[in-house]
C-alpha positions as CSV (number, residue, x, y, z in Angstrom):
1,X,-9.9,-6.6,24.7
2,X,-7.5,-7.9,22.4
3,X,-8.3,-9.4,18.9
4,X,-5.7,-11.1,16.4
5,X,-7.0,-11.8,12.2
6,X,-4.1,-13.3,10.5
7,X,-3.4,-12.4,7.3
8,X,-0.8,-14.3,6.2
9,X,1.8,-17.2,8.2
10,X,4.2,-19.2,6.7
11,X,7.0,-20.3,8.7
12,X,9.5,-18.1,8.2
13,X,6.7,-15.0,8.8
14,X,3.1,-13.8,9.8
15,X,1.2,-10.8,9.4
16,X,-1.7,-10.0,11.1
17,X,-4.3,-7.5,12.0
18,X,-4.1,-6.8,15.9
19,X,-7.0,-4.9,17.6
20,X,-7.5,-3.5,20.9
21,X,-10.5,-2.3,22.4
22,X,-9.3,-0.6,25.9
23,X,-9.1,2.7,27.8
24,X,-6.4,1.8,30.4
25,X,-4.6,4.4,31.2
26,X,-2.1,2.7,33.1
27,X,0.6,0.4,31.9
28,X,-0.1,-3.3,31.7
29,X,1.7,-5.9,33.2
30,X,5.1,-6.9,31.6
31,X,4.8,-9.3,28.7
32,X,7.6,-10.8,26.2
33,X,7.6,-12.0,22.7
34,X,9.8,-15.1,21.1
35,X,10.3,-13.3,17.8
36,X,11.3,-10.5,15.8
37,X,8.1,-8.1,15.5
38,X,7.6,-5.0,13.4
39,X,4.4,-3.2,14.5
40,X,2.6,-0.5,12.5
41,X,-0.7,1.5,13.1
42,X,-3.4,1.4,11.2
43,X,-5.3,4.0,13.3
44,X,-6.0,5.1,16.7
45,X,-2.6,5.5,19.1
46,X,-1.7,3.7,22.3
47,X,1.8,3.8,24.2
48,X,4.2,1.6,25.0
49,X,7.3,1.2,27.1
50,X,9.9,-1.2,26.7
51,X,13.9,-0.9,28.1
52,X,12.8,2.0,30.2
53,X,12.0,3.9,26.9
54,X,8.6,5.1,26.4
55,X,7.2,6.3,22.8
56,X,3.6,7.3,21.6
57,X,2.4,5.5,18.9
58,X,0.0,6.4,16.1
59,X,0.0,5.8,12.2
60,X,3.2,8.0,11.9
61,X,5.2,5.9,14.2
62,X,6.0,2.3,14.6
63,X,8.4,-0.1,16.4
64,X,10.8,-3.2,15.7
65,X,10.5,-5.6,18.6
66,X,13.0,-8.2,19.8
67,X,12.7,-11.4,21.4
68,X,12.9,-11.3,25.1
69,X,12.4,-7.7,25.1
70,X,9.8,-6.8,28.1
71,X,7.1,-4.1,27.1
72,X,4.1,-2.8,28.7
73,X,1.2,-0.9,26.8
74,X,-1.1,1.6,27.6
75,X,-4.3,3.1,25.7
76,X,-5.6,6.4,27.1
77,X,-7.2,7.1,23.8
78,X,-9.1,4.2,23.2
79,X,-8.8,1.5,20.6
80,X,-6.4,1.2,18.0
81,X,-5.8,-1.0,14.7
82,X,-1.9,-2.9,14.1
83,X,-0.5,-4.5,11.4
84,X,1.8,-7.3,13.3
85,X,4.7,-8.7,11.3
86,X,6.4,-11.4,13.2
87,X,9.7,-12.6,10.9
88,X,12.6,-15.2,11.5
89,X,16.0,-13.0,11.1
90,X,17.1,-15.4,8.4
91,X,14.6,-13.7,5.8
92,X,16.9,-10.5,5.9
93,X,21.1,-9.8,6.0
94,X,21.0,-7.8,9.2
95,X,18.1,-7.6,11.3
96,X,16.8,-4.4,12.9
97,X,17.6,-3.0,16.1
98,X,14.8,-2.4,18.6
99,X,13.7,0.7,18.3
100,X,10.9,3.1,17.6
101,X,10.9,4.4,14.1
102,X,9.2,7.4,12.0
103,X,7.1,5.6,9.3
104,X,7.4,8.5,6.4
105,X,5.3,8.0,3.3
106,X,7.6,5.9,1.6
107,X,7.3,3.5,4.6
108,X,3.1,4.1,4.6
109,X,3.2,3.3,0.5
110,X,5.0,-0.3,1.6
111,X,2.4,-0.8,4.3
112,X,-0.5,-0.3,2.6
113,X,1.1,-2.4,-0.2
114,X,2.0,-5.4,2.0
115,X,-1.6,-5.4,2.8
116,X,-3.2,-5.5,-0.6
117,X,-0.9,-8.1,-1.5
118,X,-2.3,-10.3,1.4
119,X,-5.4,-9.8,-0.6
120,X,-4.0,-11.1,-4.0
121,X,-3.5,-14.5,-3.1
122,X,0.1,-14.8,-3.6
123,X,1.8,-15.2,-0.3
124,X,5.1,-17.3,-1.7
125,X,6.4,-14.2,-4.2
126,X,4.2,-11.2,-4.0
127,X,3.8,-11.1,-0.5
128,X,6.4,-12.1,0.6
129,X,8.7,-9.1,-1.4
130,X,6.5,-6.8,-0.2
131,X,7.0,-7.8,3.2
132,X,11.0,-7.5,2.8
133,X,10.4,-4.1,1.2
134,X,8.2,-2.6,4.0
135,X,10.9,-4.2,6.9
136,X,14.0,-2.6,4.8
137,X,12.1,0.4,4.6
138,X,11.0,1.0,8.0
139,X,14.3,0.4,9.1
140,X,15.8,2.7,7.2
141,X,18.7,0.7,5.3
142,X,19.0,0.7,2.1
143,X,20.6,-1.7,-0.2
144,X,23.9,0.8,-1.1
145,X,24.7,0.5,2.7
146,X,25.1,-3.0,2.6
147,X,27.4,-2.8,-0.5
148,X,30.9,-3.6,0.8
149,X,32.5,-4.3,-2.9
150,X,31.1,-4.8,-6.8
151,X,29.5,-8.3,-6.8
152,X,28.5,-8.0,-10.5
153,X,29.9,-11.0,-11.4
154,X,27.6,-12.5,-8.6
155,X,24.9,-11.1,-8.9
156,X,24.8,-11.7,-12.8
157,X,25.0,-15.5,-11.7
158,X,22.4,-15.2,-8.9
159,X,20.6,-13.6,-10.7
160,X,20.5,-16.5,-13.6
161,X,20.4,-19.4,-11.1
162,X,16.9,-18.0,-10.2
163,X,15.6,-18.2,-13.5
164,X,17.0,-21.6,-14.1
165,X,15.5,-22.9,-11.0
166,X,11.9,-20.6,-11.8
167,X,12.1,-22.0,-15.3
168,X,13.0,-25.5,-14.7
169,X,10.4,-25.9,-12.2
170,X,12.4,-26.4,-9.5
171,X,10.2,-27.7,-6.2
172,X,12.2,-24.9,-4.0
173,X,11.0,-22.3,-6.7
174,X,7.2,-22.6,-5.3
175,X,8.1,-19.9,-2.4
176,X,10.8,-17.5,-2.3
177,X,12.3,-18.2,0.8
178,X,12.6,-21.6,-0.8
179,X,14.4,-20.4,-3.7
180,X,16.7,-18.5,-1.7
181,X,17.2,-21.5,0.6
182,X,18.2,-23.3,-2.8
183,X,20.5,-20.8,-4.1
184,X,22.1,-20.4,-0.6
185,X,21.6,-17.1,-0.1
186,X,18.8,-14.7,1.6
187,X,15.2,-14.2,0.6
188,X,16.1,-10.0,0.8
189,X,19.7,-10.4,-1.3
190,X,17.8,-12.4,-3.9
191,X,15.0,-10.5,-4.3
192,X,17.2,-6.9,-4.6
193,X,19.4,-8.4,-6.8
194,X,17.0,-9.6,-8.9
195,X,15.6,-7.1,-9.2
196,X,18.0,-4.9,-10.2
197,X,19.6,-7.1,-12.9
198,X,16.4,-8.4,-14.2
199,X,14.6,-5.0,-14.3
200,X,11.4,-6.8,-12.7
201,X,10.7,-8.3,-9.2
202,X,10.9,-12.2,-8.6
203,X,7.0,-12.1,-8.6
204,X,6.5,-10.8,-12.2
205,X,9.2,-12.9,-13.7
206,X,7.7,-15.6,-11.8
207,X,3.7,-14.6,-13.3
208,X,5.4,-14.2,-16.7
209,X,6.3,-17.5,-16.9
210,X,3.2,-18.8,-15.5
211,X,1.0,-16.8,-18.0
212,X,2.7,-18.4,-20.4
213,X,2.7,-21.7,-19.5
214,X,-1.2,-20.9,-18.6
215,X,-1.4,-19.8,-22.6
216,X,0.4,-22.9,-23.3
217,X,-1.8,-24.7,-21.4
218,X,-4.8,-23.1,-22.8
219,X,-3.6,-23.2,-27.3
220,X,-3.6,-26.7,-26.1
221,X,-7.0,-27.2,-25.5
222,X,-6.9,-27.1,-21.6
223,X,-11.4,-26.6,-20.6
224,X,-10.4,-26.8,-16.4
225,X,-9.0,-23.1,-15.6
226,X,-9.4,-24.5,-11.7
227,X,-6.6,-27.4,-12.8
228,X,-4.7,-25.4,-14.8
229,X,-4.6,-22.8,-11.7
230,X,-3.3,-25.7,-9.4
231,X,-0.6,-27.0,-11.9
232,X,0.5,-23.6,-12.3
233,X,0.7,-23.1,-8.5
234,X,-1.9,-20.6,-8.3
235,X,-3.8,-19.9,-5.6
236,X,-7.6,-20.3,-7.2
237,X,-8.9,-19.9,-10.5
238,X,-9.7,-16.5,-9.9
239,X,-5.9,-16.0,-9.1
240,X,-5.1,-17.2,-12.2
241,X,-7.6,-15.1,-14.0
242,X,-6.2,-11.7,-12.4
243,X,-2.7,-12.4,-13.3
244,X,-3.6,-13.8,-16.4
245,X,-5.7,-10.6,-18.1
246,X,-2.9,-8.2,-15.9
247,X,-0.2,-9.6,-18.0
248,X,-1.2,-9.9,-21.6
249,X,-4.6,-7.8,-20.9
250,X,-7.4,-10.7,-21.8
251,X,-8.7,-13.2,-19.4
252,X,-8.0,-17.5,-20.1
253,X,-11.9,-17.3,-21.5
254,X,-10.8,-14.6,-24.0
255,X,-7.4,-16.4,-24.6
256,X,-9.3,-18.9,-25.8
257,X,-11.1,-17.3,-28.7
258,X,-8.1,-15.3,-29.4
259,X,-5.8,-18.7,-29.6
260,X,-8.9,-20.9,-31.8
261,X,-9.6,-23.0,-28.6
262,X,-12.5,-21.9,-27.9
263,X,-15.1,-25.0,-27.8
Protein backbone atom coordinates (compact mmCIF):
# COMPACT_ATOMS: atom_id res chain seq x y z
CA UNK A 1 0.00 0.00 0.00
CA UNK A 2 1.22 3.10 -1.19
CA UNK A 3 0.62 6.59 0.52
CA UNK A 4 1.75 10.15 -0.85
CA UNK A 5 1.55 13.56 1.91
CA UNK A 6 2.82 16.46 -0.07
CA UNK A 7 4.80 18.77 1.50
CA UNK A 8 5.48 21.24 -0.69
CA UNK A 9 4.55 21.86 -4.91
CA UNK A 10 5.10 24.64 -6.85
CA UNK A 11 5.51 24.25 -10.35
CA UNK A 12 8.89 24.08 -10.90
CA UNK A 13 9.13 21.35 -7.78
CA UNK A 14 7.36 19.05 -5.13
CA UNK A 15 8.35 17.36 -2.15
CA UNK A 16 6.61 14.82 -0.54
CA UNK A 17 6.46 12.13 2.08
CA UNK A 18 6.02 8.63 0.27
CA UNK A 19 5.02 5.53 2.30
CA UNK A 20 4.79 2.04 1.65
CA UNK A 21 3.29 -0.58 3.58
CA UNK A 22 4.33 -4.00 1.75
CA UNK A 23 6.21 -7.26 2.17
CA UNK A 24 6.65 -8.27 -1.56
CA UNK A 25 9.44 -9.87 -2.13
CA UNK A 26 9.31 -9.91 -5.72
CA UNK A 27 9.79 -7.10 -8.02
CA UNK A 28 6.67 -5.11 -9.15
CA UNK A 29 5.61 -4.55 -12.46
CA UNK A 30 7.52 -1.95 -14.53
CA UNK A 31 6.44 1.61 -13.92
CA UNK A 32 7.90 5.11 -15.37
CA UNK A 33 7.98 8.61 -14.18
CA UNK A 34 7.65 12.05 -16.34
CA UNK A 35 10.13 13.98 -14.21
CA UNK A 36 13.31 14.31 -12.59
CA UNK A 37 13.06 12.50 -9.02
CA UNK A 38 15.50 12.52 -6.11
CA UNK A 39 14.47 9.90 -3.54
CA UNK A 40 15.73 9.67 -0.03
CA UNK A 41 14.91 7.27 2.99
CA UNK A 42 13.53 8.32 5.91
CA UNK A 43 13.57 4.73 7.41
CA UNK A 44 12.97 1.21 6.65
CA UNK A 45 14.85 -0.14 3.18
CA UNK A 46 13.27 -1.56 0.08
CA UNK A 47 15.10 -2.36 -3.40
CA UNK A 48 14.84 -1.29 -6.54
CA UNK A 49 15.97 -2.03 -10.10
CA UNK A 50 16.12 0.24 -12.87
CA UNK A 51 18.47 -0.19 -16.32
CA UNK A 52 19.29 -3.68 -15.33
CA UNK A 53 20.98 -2.15 -12.12
CA UNK A 54 19.79 -3.23 -8.85
CA UNK A 55 20.75 -1.21 -5.46
CA UNK A 56 19.42 -1.70 -1.75
CA UNK A 57 18.18 1.24 -0.34
CA UNK A 58 18.04 2.46 3.25
CA UNK A 59 18.65 5.95 4.97
CA UNK A 60 22.36 5.76 3.76
CA UNK A 61 21.55 5.50 0.26
CA UNK A 62 19.37 7.24 -2.18
CA UNK A 63 18.68 7.64 -5.99
CA UNK A 64 18.24 10.40 -8.78
CA UNK A 65 15.51 9.25 -11.18
CA UNK A 66 14.96 10.24 -14.82
CA UNK A 67 12.07 10.63 -16.88
CA UNK A 68 11.26 7.53 -18.85
CA UNK A 69 13.47 5.53 -16.91
CA UNK A 70 11.63 2.01 -16.13
CA UNK A 71 12.04 0.74 -12.43
CA UNK A 72 10.63 -1.92 -10.41
CA UNK A 73 10.60 -2.14 -6.51
CA UNK A 74 10.70 -4.62 -4.04
CA UNK A 75 10.17 -4.61 -0.06
CA UNK A 76 11.34 -7.90 1.66
CA UNK A 77 11.71 -5.90 4.79
CA UNK A 78 8.55 -4.30 5.22
CA UNK A 79 7.54 -0.68 5.04
CA UNK A 80 9.66 2.12 4.49
CA UNK A 81 9.34 6.13 4.70
CA UNK A 82 10.73 8.58 1.34
CA UNK A 83 11.18 11.95 0.96
CA UNK A 84 10.23 12.43 -2.95
CA UNK A 85 11.56 15.45 -4.70
CA UNK A 86 10.25 15.79 -8.09
CA UNK A 87 12.15 19.06 -9.95
CA UNK A 88 12.05 20.62 -13.45
CA UNK A 89 15.88 20.64 -14.70
CA UNK A 90 15.70 24.35 -15.27
CA UNK A 91 15.99 24.96 -11.35
CA UNK A 92 19.64 23.74 -11.58
CA UNK A 93 22.85 24.30 -14.34
CA UNK A 94 23.36 20.64 -15.02
CA UNK A 95 21.01 18.06 -13.91
CA UNK A 96 22.03 14.80 -12.25
CA UNK A 97 22.69 11.56 -13.88
CA UNK A 98 20.65 8.61 -12.82
CA UNK A 99 22.21 6.92 -10.39
CA UNK A 100 22.28 5.55 -6.94
CA UNK A 101 24.14 7.69 -4.56
CA UNK A 102 25.72 7.46 -0.83
CA UNK A 103 23.89 10.10 1.28
CA UNK A 104 26.88 10.99 3.84
CA UNK A 105 26.03 13.29 6.70
CA UNK A 106 26.53 16.31 4.94
CA UNK A 107 23.81 15.08 2.55
CA UNK A 108 21.53 13.72 5.84
CA UNK A 109 22.13 17.53 7.41
CA UNK A 110 20.46 18.99 3.97
CA UNK A 111 17.65 16.39 4.21
CA UNK A 112 16.60 16.92 7.42
CA UNK A 113 16.96 20.63 6.73
CA UNK A 114 14.76 20.64 3.56
CA UNK A 115 12.19 19.09 5.81
CA UNK A 116 12.01 21.59 8.57
CA UNK A 117 11.93 24.23 6.28
CA UNK A 118 8.64 22.71 4.69
CA UNK A 119 7.58 23.36 8.20
CA UNK A 120 8.45 27.16 8.35
CA UNK A 121 6.12 28.34 5.95
CA UNK A 122 8.42 29.73 3.46
CA UNK A 123 8.27 27.71 0.37
CA UNK A 124 9.28 30.68 -2.29
CA UNK A 125 13.03 31.46 -0.52
CA UNK A 126 13.67 29.13 2.41
CA UNK A 127 12.57 26.16 0.90
CA UNK A 128 13.25 26.39 -2.01
CA UNK A 129 17.38 27.01 -1.25
CA UNK A 130 17.27 24.22 0.78
CA UNK A 131 15.92 22.19 -1.77
CA UNK A 132 18.86 23.27 -4.31
CA UNK A 133 21.34 22.62 -1.54
CA UNK A 134 20.22 19.00 -0.68
CA UNK A 135 19.95 18.12 -4.86
CA UNK A 136 23.70 19.72 -5.30
CA UNK A 137 24.73 17.86 -2.43
CA UNK A 138 23.49 14.48 -3.05
CA UNK A 139 24.89 14.69 -6.36
CA UNK A 140 28.01 15.42 -5.29
CA UNK A 141 28.97 18.68 -7.44
CA UNK A 142 30.05 21.44 -5.99
CA UNK A 143 30.04 24.92 -7.04
CA UNK A 144 34.16 25.13 -7.83
CA UNK A 145 33.46 22.36 -10.50
CA UNK A 146 31.27 24.42 -12.38
CA UNK A 147 33.72 27.31 -12.40
CA UNK A 148 35.07 27.49 -15.91
CA UNK A 149 36.62 31.29 -15.49
CA UNK A 150 36.42 34.42 -12.79
CA UNK A 151 32.94 35.84 -13.19
CA UNK A 152 33.51 38.48 -10.44
CA UNK A 153 32.46 41.11 -12.35
CA UNK A 154 29.16 39.13 -12.87
CA UNK A 155 28.48 38.03 -10.05
CA UNK A 156 29.10 41.44 -8.29
CA UNK A 157 26.23 42.65 -10.78
CA UNK A 158 23.98 39.51 -10.12
CA UNK A 159 24.41 39.75 -7.16
CA UNK A 160 23.13 43.63 -7.02
CA UNK A 161 20.25 43.06 -9.51
CA UNK A 162 18.83 40.82 -6.79
CA UNK A 163 18.76 43.31 -4.25
CA UNK A 164 17.37 45.89 -6.49
CA UNK A 165 14.54 43.70 -7.64
CA UNK A 166 14.08 42.28 -3.57
CA UNK A 167 14.24 45.97 -2.51
CA UNK A 168 12.13 47.47 -5.12
CA UNK A 169 9.52 45.05 -4.73
CA UNK A 170 9.68 43.60 -7.73
CA UNK A 171 6.44 41.08 -8.52
CA UNK A 172 9.16 38.28 -9.79
CA UNK A 173 10.94 38.82 -6.34
CA UNK A 174 7.84 36.99 -4.36
CA UNK A 175 9.55 33.32 -5.28
CA UNK A 176 12.96 32.67 -6.18
CA UNK A 177 12.60 30.85 -9.19
CA UNK A 178 10.88 34.06 -10.14
CA UNK A 179 13.69 36.16 -9.42
CA UNK A 180 15.97 34.13 -11.22
CA UNK A 181 13.54 33.96 -14.17
CA UNK A 182 13.84 37.94 -14.01
CA UNK A 183 17.46 38.21 -13.84
CA UNK A 184 17.76 35.46 -16.60
CA UNK A 185 19.66 33.27 -14.94
CA UNK A 186 19.15 29.86 -12.72
CA UNK A 187 17.45 29.60 -9.29
CA UNK A 188 20.95 27.43 -8.15
CA UNK A 189 23.58 30.17 -9.89
CA UNK A 190 21.63 32.89 -8.09
CA UNK A 191 21.27 31.62 -4.97
CA UNK A 192 25.30 30.44 -4.75
CA UNK A 193 26.24 33.50 -5.92
CA UNK A 194 24.46 35.36 -3.67
CA UNK A 195 25.45 33.90 -1.31
CA UNK A 196 28.78 34.13 -1.51
CA UNK A 197 29.04 37.85 -2.38
CA UNK A 198 26.38 38.91 0.04
CA UNK A 199 27.68 36.69 2.97
CA UNK A 200 23.83 35.63 3.68
CA UNK A 201 21.39 33.39 1.72
CA UNK A 202 18.62 35.02 -0.61
CA UNK A 203 16.13 34.03 2.26
CA UNK A 204 17.74 36.13 5.09
CA UNK A 205 18.34 39.09 2.94
CA UNK A 206 14.95 38.66 1.83
CA UNK A 207 13.50 38.40 5.96
CA UNK A 208 15.84 41.30 6.59
CA UNK A 209 14.11 43.45 4.48
CA UNK A 210 10.82 42.29 5.46
CA UNK A 211 11.51 42.77 9.24
CA UNK A 212 12.12 45.93 8.50
CA UNK A 213 9.53 46.95 6.51
CA UNK A 214 7.29 44.87 9.27
CA UNK A 215 9.09 47.55 11.98
CA UNK A 216 8.20 50.16 9.63
CA UNK A 217 4.94 49.04 9.42
CA UNK A 218 4.58 48.63 13.02
CA UNK A 219 6.46 52.62 14.44
CA UNK A 220 3.68 53.51 12.22
CA UNK A 221 0.97 52.43 14.15
CA UNK A 222 0.00 49.28 12.09
CA UNK A 223 -2.84 47.10 15.05
CA UNK A 224 -3.48 44.05 12.12
CA UNK A 225 -0.16 41.81 12.39
CA UNK A 226 -2.48 39.22 10.02
CA UNK A 227 -2.42 42.35 7.23
CA UNK A 228 0.80 43.30 7.83
CA UNK A 229 1.87 39.46 7.31
CA UNK A 230 -0.02 39.43 3.82
CA UNK A 231 1.47 42.78 2.62
CA UNK A 232 4.77 41.62 3.54
CA UNK A 233 4.17 38.24 1.73
CA UNK A 234 4.20 36.18 4.69
CA UNK A 235 2.80 33.19 4.99
CA UNK A 236 0.50 33.76 8.33
CA UNK A 237 0.81 35.88 11.18
CA UNK A 238 2.54 33.40 13.05
CA UNK A 239 5.14 33.42 10.05
CA UNK A 240 5.65 36.78 10.58
CA UNK A 241 6.00 36.54 14.24
CA UNK A 242 8.94 33.75 14.00
CA UNK A 243 10.92 35.67 11.57
CA UNK A 244 10.18 38.78 13.22
CA UNK A 245 11.60 37.89 17.05
CA UNK A 246 14.50 35.52 14.98
CA UNK A 247 15.83 38.58 13.46
CA UNK A 248 16.00 41.46 15.91
CA UNK A 249 15.06 38.96 19.02
CA UNK A 250 11.46 40.60 20.09
CA UNK A 251 8.14 39.68 18.62
CA UNK A 252 5.70 42.68 16.56
CA UNK A 253 3.74 42.80 20.20
CA UNK A 254 7.05 43.67 21.92
CA UNK A 255 8.16 45.90 18.99
CA UNK A 256 5.50 47.78 19.78
CA UNK A 257 6.24 48.82 23.31
CA UNK A 258 9.81 49.07 22.45
CA UNK A 259 8.92 51.58 19.30
CA UNK A 260 5.98 53.77 21.63
CA UNK A 261 3.08 52.11 19.54
CA UNK A 262 1.84 50.28 21.72
CA UNK A 263 -2.13 51.28 22.20
Amino acid sequence: MLSASPLARRPEFTVSVVGCRSDHTRWSEPETHDSHRLVLVRTGRFRRLADGADADLDPTMAYFGAPGEEERFAHPAGGDTCTSITFRPSLLERTPAARTVYVDARVDLAHRRLVAAAGSGDVEYALTEELLRLVTAASGETAGARETRPRAAADRALAAAAREAILEGAVESAELVGLAALLKVSPYRLSRVFSRQMGVSLTRYRNRVRVTRAMEGIAEGATGLAELATRLGFSDQAHLTRTVREHVGHTPTALRRLLGTAR
